[in-house]
C-alpha positions as CSV (number, residue, x, y, z in Angstrom):
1,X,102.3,128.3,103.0
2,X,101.0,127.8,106.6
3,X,102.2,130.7,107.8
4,X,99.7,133.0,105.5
5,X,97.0,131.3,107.3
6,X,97.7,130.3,110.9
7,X,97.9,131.5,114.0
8,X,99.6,130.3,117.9
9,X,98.3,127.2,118.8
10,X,96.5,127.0,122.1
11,X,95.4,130.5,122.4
12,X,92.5,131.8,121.0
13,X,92.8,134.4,118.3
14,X,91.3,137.5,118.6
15,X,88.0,136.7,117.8
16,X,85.0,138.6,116.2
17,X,82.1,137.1,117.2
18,X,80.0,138.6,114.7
19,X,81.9,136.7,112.0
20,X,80.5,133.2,111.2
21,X,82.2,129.9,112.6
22,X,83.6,127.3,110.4
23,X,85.2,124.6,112.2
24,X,87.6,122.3,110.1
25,X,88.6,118.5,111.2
26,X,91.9,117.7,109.7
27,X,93.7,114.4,110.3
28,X,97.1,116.8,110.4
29,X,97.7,120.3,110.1
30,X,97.9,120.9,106.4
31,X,101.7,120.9,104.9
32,X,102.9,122.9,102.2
33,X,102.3,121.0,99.6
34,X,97.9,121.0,100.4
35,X,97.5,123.9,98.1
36,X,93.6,122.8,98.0
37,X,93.2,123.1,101.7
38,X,95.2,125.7,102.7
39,X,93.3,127.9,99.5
40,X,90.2,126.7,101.0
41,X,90.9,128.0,104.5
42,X,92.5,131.2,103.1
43,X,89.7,132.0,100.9
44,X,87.0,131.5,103.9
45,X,89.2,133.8,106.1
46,X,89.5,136.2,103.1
47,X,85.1,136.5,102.8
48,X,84.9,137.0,106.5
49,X,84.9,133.9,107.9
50,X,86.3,132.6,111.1
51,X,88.5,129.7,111.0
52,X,89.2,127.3,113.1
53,X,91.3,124.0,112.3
54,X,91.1,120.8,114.7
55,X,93.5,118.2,114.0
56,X,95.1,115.0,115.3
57,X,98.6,115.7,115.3
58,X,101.0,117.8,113.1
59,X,102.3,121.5,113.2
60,X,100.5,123.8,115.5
61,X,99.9,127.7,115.4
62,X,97.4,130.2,116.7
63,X,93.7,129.2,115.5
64,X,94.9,125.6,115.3
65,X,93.9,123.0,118.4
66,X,95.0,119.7,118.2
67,X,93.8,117.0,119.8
68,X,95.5,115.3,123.4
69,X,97.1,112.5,122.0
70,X,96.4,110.2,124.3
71,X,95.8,107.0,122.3
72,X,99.4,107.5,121.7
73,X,100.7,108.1,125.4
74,X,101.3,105.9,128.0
75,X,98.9,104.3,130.3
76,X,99.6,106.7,133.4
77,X,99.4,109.5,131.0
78,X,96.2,108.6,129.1
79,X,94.3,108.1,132.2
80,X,96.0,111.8,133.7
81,X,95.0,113.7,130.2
82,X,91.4,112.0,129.9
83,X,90.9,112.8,133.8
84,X,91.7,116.4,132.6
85,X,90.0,116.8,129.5
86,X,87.1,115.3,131.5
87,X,87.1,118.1,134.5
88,X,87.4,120.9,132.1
89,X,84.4,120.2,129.9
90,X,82.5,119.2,132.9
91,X,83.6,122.6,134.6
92,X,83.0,124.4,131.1
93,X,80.9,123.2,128.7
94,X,78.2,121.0,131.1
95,X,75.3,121.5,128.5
96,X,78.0,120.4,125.2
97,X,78.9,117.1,127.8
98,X,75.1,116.3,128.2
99,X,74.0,116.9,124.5
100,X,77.4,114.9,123.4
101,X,76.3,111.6,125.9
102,X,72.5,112.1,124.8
103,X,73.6,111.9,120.8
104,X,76.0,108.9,121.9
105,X,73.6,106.9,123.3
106,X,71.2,107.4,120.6
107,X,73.9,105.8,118.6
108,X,74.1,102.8,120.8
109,X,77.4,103.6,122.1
110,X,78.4,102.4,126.2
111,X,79.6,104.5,128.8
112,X,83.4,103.3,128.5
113,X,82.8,104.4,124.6
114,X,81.3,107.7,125.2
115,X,84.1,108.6,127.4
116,X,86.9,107.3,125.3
117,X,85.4,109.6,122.4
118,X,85.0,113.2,124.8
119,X,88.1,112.9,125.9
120,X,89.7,111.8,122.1
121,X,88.0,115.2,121.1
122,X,88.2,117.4,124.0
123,X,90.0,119.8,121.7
124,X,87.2,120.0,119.5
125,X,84.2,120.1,122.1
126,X,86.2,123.1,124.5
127,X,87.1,125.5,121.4
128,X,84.4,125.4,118.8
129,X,81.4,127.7,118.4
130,X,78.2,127.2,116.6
131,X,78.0,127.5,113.2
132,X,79.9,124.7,111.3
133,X,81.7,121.4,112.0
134,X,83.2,120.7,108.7
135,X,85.3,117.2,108.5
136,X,88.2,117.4,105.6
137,X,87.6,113.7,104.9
138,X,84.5,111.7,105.3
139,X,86.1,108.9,107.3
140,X,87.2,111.5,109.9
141,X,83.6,112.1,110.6
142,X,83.6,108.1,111.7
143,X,82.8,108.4,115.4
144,X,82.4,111.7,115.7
145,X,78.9,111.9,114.3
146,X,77.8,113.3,117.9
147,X,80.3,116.9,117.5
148,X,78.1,118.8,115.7
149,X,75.1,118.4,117.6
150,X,76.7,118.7,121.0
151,X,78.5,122.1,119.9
152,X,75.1,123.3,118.4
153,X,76.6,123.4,114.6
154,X,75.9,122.2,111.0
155,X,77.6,119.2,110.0
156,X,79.3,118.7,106.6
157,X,81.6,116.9,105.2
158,X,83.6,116.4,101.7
159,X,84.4,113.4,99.6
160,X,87.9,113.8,98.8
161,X,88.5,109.8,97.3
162,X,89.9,107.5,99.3
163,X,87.7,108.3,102.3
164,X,84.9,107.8,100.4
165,X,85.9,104.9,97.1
166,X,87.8,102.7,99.4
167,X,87.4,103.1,103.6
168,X,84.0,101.7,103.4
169,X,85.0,98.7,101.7
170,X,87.6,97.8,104.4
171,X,84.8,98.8,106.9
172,X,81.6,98.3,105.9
173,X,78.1,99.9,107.4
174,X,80.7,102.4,108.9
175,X,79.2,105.5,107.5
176,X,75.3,104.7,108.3
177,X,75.8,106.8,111.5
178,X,77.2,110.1,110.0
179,X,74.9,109.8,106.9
180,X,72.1,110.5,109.9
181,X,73.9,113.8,111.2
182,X,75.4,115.6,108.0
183,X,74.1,118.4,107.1
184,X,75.4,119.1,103.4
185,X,78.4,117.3,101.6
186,X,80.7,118.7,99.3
187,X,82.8,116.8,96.6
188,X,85.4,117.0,94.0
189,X,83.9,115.0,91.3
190,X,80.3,113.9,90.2
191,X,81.8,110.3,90.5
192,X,82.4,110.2,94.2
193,X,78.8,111.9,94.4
194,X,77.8,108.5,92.8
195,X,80.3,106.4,94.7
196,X,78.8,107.9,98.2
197,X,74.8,107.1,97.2
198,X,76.3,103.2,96.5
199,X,77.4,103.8,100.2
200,X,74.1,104.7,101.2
201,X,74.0,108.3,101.0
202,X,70.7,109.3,100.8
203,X,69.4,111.8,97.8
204,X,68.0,113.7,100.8
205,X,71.4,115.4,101.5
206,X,72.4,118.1,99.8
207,X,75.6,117.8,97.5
208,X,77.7,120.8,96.2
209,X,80.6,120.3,93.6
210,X,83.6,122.5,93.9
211,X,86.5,121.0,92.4
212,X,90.5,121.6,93.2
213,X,92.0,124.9,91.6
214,X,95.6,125.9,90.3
215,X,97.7,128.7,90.7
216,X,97.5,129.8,87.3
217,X,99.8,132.6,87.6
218,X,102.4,130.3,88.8
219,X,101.7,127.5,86.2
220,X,102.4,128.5,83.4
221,X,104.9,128.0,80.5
222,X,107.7,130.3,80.5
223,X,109.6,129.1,77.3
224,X,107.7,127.6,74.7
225,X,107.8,123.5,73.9
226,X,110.5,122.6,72.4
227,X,109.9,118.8,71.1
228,X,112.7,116.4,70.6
229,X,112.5,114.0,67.3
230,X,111.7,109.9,68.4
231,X,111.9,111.7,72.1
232,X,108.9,111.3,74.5
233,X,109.8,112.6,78.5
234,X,107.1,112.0,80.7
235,X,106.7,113.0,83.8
236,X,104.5,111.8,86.6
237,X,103.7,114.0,90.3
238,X,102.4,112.3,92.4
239,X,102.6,109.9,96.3
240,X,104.7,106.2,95.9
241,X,101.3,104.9,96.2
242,X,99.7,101.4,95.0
243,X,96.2,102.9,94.4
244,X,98.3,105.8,91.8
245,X,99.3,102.5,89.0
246,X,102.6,103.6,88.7
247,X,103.7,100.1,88.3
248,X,101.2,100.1,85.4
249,X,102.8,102.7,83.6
250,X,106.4,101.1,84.0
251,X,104.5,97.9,82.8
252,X,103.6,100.0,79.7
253,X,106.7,101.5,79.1
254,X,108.4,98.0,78.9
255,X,105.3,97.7,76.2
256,X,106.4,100.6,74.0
257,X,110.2,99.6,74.5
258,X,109.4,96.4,72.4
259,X,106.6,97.9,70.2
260,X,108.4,101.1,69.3
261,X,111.7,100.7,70.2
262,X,112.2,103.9,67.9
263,X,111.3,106.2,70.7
264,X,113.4,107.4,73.3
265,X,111.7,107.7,76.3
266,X,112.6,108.4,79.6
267,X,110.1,108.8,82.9
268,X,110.3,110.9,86.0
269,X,108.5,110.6,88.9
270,X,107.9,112.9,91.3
271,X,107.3,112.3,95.0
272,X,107.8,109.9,98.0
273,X,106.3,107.5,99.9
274,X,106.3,103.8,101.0
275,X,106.1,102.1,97.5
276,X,109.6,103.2,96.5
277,X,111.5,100.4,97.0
278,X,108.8,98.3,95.3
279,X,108.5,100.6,92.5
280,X,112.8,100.9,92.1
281,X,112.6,97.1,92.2
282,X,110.2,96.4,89.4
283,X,111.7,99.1,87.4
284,X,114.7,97.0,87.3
285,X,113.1,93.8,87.0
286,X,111.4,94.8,83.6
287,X,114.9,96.4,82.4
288,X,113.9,100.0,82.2
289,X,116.1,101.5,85.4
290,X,118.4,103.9,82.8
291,X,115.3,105.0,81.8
292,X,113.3,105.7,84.7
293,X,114.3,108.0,87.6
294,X,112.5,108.9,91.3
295,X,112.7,112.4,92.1
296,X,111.6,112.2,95.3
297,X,109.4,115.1,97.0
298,X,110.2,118.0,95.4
299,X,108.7,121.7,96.1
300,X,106.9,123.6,93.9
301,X,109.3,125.7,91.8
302,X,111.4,122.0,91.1
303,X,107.8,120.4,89.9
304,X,107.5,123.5,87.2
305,X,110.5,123.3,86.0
306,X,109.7,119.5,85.6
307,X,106.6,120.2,83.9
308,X,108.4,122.7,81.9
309,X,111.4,120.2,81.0
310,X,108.8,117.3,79.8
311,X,106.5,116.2,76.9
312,X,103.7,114.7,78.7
313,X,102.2,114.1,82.1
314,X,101.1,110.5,83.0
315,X,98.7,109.4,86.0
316,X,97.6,106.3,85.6
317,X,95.9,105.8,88.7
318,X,94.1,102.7,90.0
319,X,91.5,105.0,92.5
320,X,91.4,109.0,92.2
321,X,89.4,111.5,93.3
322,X,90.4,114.6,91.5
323,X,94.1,115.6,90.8
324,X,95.7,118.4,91.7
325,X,98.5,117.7,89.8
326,X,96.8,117.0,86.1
327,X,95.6,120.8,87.0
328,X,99.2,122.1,87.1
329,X,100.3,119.6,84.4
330,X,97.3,120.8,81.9
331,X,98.0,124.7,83.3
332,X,102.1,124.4,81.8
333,X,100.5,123.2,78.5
334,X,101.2,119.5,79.2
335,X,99.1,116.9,77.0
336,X,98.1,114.6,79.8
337,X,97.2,110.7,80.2
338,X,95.0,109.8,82.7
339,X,92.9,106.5,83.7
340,X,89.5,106.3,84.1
341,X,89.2,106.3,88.3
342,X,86.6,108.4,89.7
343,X,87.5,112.1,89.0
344,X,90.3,111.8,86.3
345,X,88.1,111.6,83.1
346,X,86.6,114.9,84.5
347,X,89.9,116.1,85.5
348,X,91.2,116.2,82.1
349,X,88.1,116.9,80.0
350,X,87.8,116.6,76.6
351,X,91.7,118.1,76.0
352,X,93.2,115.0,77.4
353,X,93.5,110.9,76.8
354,X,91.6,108.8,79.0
355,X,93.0,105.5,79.3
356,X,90.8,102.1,81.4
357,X,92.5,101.1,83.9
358,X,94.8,98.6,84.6
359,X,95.4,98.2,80.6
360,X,99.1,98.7,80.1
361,X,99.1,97.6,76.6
362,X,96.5,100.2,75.8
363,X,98.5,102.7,77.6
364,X,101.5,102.2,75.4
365,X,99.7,103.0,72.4
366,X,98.6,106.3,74.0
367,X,101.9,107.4,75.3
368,X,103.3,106.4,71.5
369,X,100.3,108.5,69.9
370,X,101.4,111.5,71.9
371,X,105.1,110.8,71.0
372,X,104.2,111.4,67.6
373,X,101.5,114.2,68.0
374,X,102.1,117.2,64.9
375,X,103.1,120.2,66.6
376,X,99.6,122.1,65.4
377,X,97.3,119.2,66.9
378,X,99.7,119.6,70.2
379,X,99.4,123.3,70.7
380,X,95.4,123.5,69.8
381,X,94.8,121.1,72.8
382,X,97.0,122.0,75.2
383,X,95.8,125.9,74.8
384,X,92.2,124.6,75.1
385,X,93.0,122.8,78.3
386,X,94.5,126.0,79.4
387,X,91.9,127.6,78.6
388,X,89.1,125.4,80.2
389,X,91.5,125.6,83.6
390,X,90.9,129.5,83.4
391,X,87.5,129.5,83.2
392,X,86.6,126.5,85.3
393,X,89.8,126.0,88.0
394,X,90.9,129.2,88.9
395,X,91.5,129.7,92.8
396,X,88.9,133.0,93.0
397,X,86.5,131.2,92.0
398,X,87.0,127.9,94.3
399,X,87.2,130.7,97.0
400,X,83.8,131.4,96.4
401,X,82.2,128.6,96.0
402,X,83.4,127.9,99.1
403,X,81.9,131.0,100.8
404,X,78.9,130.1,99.6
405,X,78.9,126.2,100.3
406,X,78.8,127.5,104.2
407,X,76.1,130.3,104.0
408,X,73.1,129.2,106.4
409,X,70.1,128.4,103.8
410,X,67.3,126.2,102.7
411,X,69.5,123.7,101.1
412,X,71.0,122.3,104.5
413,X,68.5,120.1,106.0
């Protein structure tokens, strides 16, 4: 999927200058699997945009700078690369350096700090143009509140989950800096909106909603449901993650297994990630490992078929944002369980089952109501959800609530 939107890294693209600049700070170069970013970038590129992606590391291409690397390099070669990125913005951009140090100092930051930062993102201060800095992830705007200003740009930046519910607890007063500086911030849910206000966000900054989308074309059922008698498979996409409660939902399935041991279940679960051995391990523990099976990362046409082979979708999650794959689930006609972190209850709307978190019993009893769901009550709400996704989740129109999110206007401060 990268391919459809980038293009060789280190050389500039050829550039219309009359086209508005979007800027886009990624951690990495977006992977395959990033549907909602590389959507995003498409659909900016497709209403006349131009787009540029800065990122740390990952996958280059035309249109896509990444950064030195030099907290990664060797001593020798950190001082050589920082000497470098030094001379050329000196030589280059002189009036970015100077408006870069000035916002810096503001900030309270020393020379030794200032430096370290102009050289970390040299990529960023040599390529972009004026018109907007927009960071992926709030907590990638940590430190580099000064970028936008210097480059003589607009500042946003989008609440994604994590970044927002979670990095300022391990870090606290560590957004008070950038909530100074943004310009507008977008989210994914009206509960992160309220998560970043507890965070000191002020109601001063202007907040636009535009939530994930789905491939709807691609999601959808191509053989109807057929449901299994005392059968229930469930099915669950998603990172080996603590803060996605998949050990919750094997603690609930041990739940059913001695409340209704009538119904055969069986779980999937779909993706990688450093919890697996944890996760294999407590699956066993509780007795359930003929039952339970790790797919591992799987690309997208495996995950349909998934969808397609399974009664009900499952996440369960501890913290969540939004989720992409409750979208797809809900899209194949999937009733679907979720918790009640952040984004999820609006994830699933009224067509799904909302479970508190961290409650496996309660859990059990709503993966053994769905078991025995009538086919009519089924059909009505996974149709409706369906429905809902094509009216509210469709990629067009996240593309243009995008397009308009970076128009210049009164609502940017």
């Amino acid at each position: 999927m990268m391919r459809q939107w980038c293009v060789a890294r280190g050389k500039s693209s050829n550039v219309n200058a009359e086209k508005p600049f979007i800027g886009l700070v990624l951690a990495l170069a977006p992977r395959y699997s990033e549907t909602f970013l590389t959507a995003k970038v498409q659909g900016l590129r497709d209403n006349g945009y131009e787009v540029a992606v800065f990122v740390g590391s990952g996958e280059g291409g035309p249109g896509i700078y990444r950064a030195l690397g030099i907290a990664k390099s060797t001593p020798v070669r950190s001082v050589v690369m920082s000497g470098f990125a030094w001379t050329m913005l000196l030589l280059r951009r002189p009036g970015r350096v100077w408006r870069f140090i000035r916002s810096e100092r503001a900030l309270g930051r020393g020379p030794v700090e200032i430096a370290q930062r102009m050289a970390a993102y040299y990529h960023v201060l040599m390529h972009a143009r004026s018109g907007w800095l927009h960071f992926g992830f709030t907590a990638l705007a940590v430190g580099a509140e000064s970028l936008a200003s210097a480059i003589g740009s607009r500042m946003g930046v989008s609440l994604r989950g994590y970044d927002i519910a979670m990095y300022p607890l391990k870090h606290p007063g560590s957004l008070a800096d950038l909530w100074s500086k943004v310009d507008k911030v977008h989210t994914i849910s009206d509960d992160l909106t309220l998560t970043a206000r507890r965070h000191g966000m002020p109601a001063s900054i202007p907040v636009v909603k535009i939530t994930p989308a789905v491939d709807l074309e691609f999601f959808q059922r191509r053989t109807p449901h057929v449901a299994k008698e005392g059968a229930l498979r469930i099915v669950t996409v998603s990172r080996l993650h603590w803060k996605k409660g998949i050990e919750y939902v094997l603690m609930a399935l041990k739940e059913l297994s001695v409340a209704k041991p009538n119904i055969a279940w069986t779980y999937k679960i779909v993706g990688d990630g450093a919890e697996l051995e944890r996760l294999a391990f407590a699956a066993a523990e509780m007795g359930l490992s003929d039952r339970v099976s790790f797919s591992g990362k799987q690309k997208q046409e495996a995950v349909r078929e998934l969808y397609e082979q399974a009664d009900c979708c499952v996440q369960y999650s501890v913290q969540e944002g939004f989720c992409n794959a409750v979208l797809e689930a809900q899209a194949m006609e999937l009733p679907c369980i979720v918790s009640d972190a952040e984004g999820l209850p609006e994830n699933v709307g009224e067509d799904g089952v909302v479970v508190p978190r961290r409650q496996p019993e309660m859990l059990a009893n709503a993966l053994a109501a769905v078991a025995v769901l009538p086919v009519d009550v089924r059909k009505e709400k996974t149709l409706a959800a369906r429905k809902r996704l094509e009216a509210k989740f469709n990629v067009e129109r996240q593309r243009e609530a995008f397009a308009e999110f970076f128009k210049i206007n009164r609502g940017v401060r």
